[in-house]
C-alpha positions in Angstrom: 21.6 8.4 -9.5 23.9 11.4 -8.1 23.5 14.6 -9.2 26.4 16.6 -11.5 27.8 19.0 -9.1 26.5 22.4 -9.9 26.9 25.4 -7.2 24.1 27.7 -6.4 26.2 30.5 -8.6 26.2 28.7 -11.8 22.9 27.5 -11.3 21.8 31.2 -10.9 23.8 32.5 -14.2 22.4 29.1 -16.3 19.0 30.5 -15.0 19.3 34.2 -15.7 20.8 33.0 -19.6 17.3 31.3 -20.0 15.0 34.1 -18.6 17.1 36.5 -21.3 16.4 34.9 -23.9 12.5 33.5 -23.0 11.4 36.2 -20.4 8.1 36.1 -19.4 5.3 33.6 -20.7 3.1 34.1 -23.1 -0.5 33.9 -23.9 0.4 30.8 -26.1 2.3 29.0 -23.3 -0.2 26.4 -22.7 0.4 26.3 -18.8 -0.4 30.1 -19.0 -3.1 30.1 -21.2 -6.0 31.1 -18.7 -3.8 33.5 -16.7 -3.4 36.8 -18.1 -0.2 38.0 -16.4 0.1 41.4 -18.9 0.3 43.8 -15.6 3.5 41.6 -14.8 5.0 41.6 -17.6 5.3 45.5 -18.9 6.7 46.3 -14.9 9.8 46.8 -14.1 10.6 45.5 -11.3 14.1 46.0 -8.8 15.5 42.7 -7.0 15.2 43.1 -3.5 18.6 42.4 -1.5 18.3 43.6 1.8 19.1 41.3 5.1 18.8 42.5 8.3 20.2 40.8 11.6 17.3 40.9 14.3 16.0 39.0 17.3 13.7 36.1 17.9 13.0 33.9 21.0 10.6 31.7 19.1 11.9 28.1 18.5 12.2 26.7 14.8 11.7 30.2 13.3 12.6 31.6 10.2 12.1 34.7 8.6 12.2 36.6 5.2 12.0 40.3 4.1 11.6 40.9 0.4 12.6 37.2 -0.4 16.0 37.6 1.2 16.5 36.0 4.7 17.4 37.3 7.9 19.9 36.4 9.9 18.3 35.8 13.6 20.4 36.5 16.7 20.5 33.2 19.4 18.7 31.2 16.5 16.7 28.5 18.2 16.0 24.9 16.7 15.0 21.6 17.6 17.4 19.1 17.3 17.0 17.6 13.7 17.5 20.9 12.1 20.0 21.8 10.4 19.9 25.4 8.8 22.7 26.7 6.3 23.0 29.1 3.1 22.5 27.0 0.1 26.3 28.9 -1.8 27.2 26.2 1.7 25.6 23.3 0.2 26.6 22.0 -2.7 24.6 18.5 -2.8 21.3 20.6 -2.0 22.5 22.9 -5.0 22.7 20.7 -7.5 19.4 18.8 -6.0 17.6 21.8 -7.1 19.5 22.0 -10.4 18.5 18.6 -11.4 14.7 18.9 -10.6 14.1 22.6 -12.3 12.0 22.1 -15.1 13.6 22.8 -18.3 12.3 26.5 -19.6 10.5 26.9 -16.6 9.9 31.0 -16.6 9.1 31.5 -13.0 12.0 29.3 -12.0 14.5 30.7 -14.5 13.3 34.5 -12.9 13.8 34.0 -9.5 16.9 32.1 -9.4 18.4 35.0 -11.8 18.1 37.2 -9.1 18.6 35.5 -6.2 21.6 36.4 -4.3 21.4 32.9 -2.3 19.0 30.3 -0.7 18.3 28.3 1.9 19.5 24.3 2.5 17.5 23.0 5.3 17.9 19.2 6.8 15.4 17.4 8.8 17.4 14.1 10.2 15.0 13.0 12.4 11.2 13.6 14.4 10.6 17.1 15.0 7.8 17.8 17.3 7.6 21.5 16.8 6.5 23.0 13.6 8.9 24.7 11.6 7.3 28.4 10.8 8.7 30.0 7.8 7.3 33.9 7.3 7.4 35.6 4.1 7.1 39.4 4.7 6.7 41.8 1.7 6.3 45.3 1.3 7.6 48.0 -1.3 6.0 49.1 -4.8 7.8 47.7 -7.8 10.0 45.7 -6.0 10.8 41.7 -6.7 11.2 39.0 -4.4 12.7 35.7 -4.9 13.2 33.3 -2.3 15.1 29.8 -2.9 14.8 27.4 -0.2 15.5 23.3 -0.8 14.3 21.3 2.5 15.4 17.4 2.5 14.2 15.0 5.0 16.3 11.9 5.6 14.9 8.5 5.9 12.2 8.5 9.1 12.1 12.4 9.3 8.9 13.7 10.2 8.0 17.9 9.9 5.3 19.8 9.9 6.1 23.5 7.9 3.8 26.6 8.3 4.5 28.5 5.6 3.0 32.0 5.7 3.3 34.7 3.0 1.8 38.4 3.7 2.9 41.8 3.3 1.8 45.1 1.3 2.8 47.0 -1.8 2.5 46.8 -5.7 5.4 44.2 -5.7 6.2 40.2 -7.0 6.5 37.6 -4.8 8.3 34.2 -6.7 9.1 31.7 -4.4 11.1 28.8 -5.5 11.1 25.4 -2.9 12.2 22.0 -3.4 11.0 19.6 -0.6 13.4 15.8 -1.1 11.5 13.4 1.2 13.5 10.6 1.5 12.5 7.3 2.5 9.6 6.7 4.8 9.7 10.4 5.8 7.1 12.3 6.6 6.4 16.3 5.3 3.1 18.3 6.5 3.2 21.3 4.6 0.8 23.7 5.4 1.0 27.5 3.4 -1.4 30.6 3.6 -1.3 32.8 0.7 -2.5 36.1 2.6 -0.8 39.4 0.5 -2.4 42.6 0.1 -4.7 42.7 -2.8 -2.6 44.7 -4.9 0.2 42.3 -4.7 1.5 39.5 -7.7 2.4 36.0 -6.6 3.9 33.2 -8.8 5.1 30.5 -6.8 6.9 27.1 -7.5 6.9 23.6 -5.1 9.0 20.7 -6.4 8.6 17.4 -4.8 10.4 14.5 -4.5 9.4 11.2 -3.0 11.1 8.2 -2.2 9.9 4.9 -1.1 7.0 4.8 1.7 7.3 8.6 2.0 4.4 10.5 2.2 4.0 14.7 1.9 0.8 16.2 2.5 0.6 19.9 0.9 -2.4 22.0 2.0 -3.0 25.5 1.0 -5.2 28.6 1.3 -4.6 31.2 -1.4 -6.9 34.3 0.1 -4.6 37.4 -1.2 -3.1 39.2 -4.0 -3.9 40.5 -7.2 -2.5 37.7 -9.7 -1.9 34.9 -7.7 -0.8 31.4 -9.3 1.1 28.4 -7.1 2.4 25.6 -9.4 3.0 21.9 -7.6 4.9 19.0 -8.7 5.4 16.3 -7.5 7.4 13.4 -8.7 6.6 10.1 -7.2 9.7 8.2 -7.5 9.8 4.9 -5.8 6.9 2.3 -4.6 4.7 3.0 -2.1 5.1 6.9 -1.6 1.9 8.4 -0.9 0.9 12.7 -2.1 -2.0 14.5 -0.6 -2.6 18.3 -2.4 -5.8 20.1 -0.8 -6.1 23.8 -1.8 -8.4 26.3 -1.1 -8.9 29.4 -3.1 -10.6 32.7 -2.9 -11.4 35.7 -5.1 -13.1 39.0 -5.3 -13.1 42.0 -7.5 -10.9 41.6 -10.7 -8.6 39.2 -8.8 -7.1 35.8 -10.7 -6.3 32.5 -9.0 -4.4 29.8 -10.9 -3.9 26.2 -8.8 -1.3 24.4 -11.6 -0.2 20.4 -10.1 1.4 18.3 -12.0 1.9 14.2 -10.5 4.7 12.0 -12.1 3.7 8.3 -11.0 7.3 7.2 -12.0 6.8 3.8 -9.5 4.7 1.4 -8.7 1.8 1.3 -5.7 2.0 4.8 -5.3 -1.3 7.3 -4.4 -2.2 10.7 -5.1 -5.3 12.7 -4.3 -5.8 16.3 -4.8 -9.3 18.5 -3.5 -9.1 22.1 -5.0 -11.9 24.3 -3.3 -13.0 27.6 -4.6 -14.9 30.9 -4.4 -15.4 33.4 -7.0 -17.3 36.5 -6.6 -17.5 39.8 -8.7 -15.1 39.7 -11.9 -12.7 37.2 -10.4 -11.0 34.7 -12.4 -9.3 31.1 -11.4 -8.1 28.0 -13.2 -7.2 24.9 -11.7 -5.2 22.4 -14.0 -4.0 19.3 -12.9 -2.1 16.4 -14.5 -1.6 12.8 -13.2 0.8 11.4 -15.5 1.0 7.8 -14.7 4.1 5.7 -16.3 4.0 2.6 -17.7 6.0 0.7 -15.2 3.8 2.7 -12.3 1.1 -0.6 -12.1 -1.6 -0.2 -9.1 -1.4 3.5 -9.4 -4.2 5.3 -7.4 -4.4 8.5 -8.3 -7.4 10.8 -8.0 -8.3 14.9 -8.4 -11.8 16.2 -7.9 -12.1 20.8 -8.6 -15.1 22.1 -7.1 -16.0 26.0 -7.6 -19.0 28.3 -5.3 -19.2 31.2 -8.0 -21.6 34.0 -6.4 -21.6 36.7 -9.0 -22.4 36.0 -12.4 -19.7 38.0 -13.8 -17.0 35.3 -11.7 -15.3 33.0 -14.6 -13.8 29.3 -13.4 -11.9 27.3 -16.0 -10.8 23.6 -15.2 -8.2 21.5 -16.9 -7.7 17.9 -15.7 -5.8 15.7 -17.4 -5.0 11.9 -17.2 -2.1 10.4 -19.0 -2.0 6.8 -18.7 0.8 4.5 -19.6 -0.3 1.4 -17.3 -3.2 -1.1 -17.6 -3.5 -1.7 -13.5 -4.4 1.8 -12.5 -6.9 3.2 -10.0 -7.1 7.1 -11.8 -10.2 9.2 -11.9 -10.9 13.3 -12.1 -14.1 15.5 -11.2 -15.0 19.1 -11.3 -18.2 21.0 -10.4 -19.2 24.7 -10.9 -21.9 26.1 -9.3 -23.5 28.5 -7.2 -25.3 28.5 -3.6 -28.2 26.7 -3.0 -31.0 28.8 -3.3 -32.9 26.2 -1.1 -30.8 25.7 1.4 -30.4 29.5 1.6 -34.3 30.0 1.4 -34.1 27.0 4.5 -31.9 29.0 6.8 -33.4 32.4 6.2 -36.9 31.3 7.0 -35.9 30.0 10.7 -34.6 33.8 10.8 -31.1 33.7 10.2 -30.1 37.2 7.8 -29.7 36.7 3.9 -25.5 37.8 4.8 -25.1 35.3 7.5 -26.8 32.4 5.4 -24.5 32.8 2.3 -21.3 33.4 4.8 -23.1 29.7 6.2 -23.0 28.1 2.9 -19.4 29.1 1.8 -17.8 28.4 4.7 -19.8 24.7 5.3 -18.5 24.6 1.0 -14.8 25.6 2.1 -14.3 23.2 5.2 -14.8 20.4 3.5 -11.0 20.6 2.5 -9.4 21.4 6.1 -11.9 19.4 8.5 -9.7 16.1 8.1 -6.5 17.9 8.8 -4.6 17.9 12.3 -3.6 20.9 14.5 -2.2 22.9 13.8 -2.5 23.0 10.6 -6.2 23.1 10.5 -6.4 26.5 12.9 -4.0 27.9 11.6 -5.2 27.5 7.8 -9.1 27.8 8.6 -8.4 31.8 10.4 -7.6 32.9 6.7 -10.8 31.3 5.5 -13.1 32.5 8.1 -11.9 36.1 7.8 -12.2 36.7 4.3 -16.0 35.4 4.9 -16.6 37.6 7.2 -14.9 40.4 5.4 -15.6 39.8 2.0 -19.2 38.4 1.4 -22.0 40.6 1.4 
């Protein structure tokens, strides 16, 4: 069914109407429940809105500062790319209009101070990956960066998605991927910010017939760090993969929020949520698989498994089915735990140090996510793993 035509600026002033009158969540917003986000809401915080033209000879590059994108000199793409402002694209516009969810606070933020976005087009095979850099920096300052990608039918990508930078600030990304029919998205995204940073982020997905979009995340920085996933399976045979991999320290949180519409028949979806606490840290992981009742021969599966090494560490888990068919494959798991004291007794007695045994354990724990993942994806998202072992366990 098309989508009412609605340009990025009215979908911008709809948005800022709704954050007026709801603002931030509250403690007795159910999705927010387990994440205290207090020290973001009492800041004040100034929209970023600075673009700056620079140079770049790397191919299928694009680049952020603050949230707001910047204009590259002899721009280089594969063919199949297609790169424009999204005030350009109307269709993409109200794509993202349509597939908001209603009240959403993160979404209504960001998109009320957004100056513009990004409409990308994948219309065919593109060998290279398509890097995508986030860079923040600056105290009290807010970025918001809207970007819709569609593939058409038979597109294949692979995104690395990378978001770093310094400064007491907010990152709040807003992305909607449309992968049409029999496309293919490999979407791979490190969550690497200075510790003093906050990040709430937003993925929509849509999924047509024999499509298939494989999201796979490591969320290693930042003070209050939450990415929110949905997915919406919305014809036969479309096929979601979520793996995410989460780490905290000190008095860090971490909050891994999916949500799965099954809204068609012989569709799949699997999720694996890694992660590791230690001192005061906090995480959630809630996931929903909601499966419709017309979605028969649904297989759709999550499984949450926490390391926590300090005692002090809290993990909360909140998996939910809701089942509408009777021909359904669905299941849910989570564990919480800490190391093996054997198996850490085993590795120090053929004289391997207490520190390198535990750094052992956790990372044998963590690669179980990224081991089954191609280059160079897996490379590129088991460097942010392997540091913060290194760096952080003691």
């Amino acid at each position: 069914m098309p989508h009412d035509v609605v340009s990025f600026e009215r979908l911008a002033a709809d948005a800022a109407s709704r954050y007026a009158d709801n603002g931030w969540p509250g403690s007795k917003d159910e999705a927010w429940r387990f994440t205290n986000i207090n020290a973001i809401r009492k800041t004040e915080f100034s929209p970023a809105d600075t673009a700056i033209t620079g140079t770049s000879s790397e191919i299928n590059f694009i680049h952020f500062i603050n949230g707001v994108h910047q204009p590259i000199d002899n721009m280089s793409f594969n063919d199949g790319i297609i790169c424009q402002k999204l005030t350009d694209n109307a269709g993409l516009s109200s794509a993202l209009a349509a597939a908001i969810p209603h009240g959403h606070h993160v979404a209504d933020f960001a998109l009320a101070h957004a100056s513009d976005g990004l409409a990308i087009t994948i219309d065919q095979v593109v060998d290279n990956p398509l890097q995508m850099i986030f860079d923040y920096s600056g105290d009290g300052i807010s970025s918001h960066p809207v970007v819709v990608i569609k593939l058409l039918p038979g597109a294949d990508l692979t995104i690395l998605e990378e978001h770093k930078g310094d400064g007491a600030g907010l990152s709040a990304p807003v992305m909607l991927f449309c992968v049409e029919e029999g496309a293919k998205l490999h979407h791979a995204r490190r969550l690497i910010e200075s510790d003093q940073r906050y990040h709430l982020g937003l993925n929509l997905v849509q999924q047509k017939s024999k499509s298939v979009y494989s999201g796979d995340m490591v969320m290693a920085g930042g003070d209050i760090t939450r990415s929110e996933t949905q997915v919406s399976l919305m014809e036969a045979d479309a096929q979601s993969y979520l793996n995410a991999v989460y780490l905290g320290r000190d008095a860090q949180m971490r909050d891994v929020t999916s949500r799965i519409d099954h809204d068609a028949p012989d569709c799949q979806s699997f999720q694996r949520i890694h992660g590791v606490l230690d001192n005061q840290s906090k995480a959630v992981f809630q996931g929903k698989v909601k499966v419709e009742r017309y979605a028969q021969k649904t297989d759709g599966n999550q499984m949450s498994r926490t390391l926590i090494l300090s005692r002090e560490a809290e993990a909360n888990t909140k998996p939910e089915l809701e089942i509408y068919a009777d021909d359904v494959t669905c299941s849910h798991g989570a564990t919480i735990g800490e190391l093996d004291s054997d198996q850490l007794f085993y590795l120090m007695s053929r004289g391997i140090g207490c520190d390198e045994a535990r750094q052992m354990l956790i990372e044998a724990f963590l690669m179980d996510v990224v081991d089954a993942l191609d280059d160079p994806k897996r490379e590129w998202l088991i460097e942010p793993i392997e540091h913060w072992i290194k760096t952080r366990v003691s």
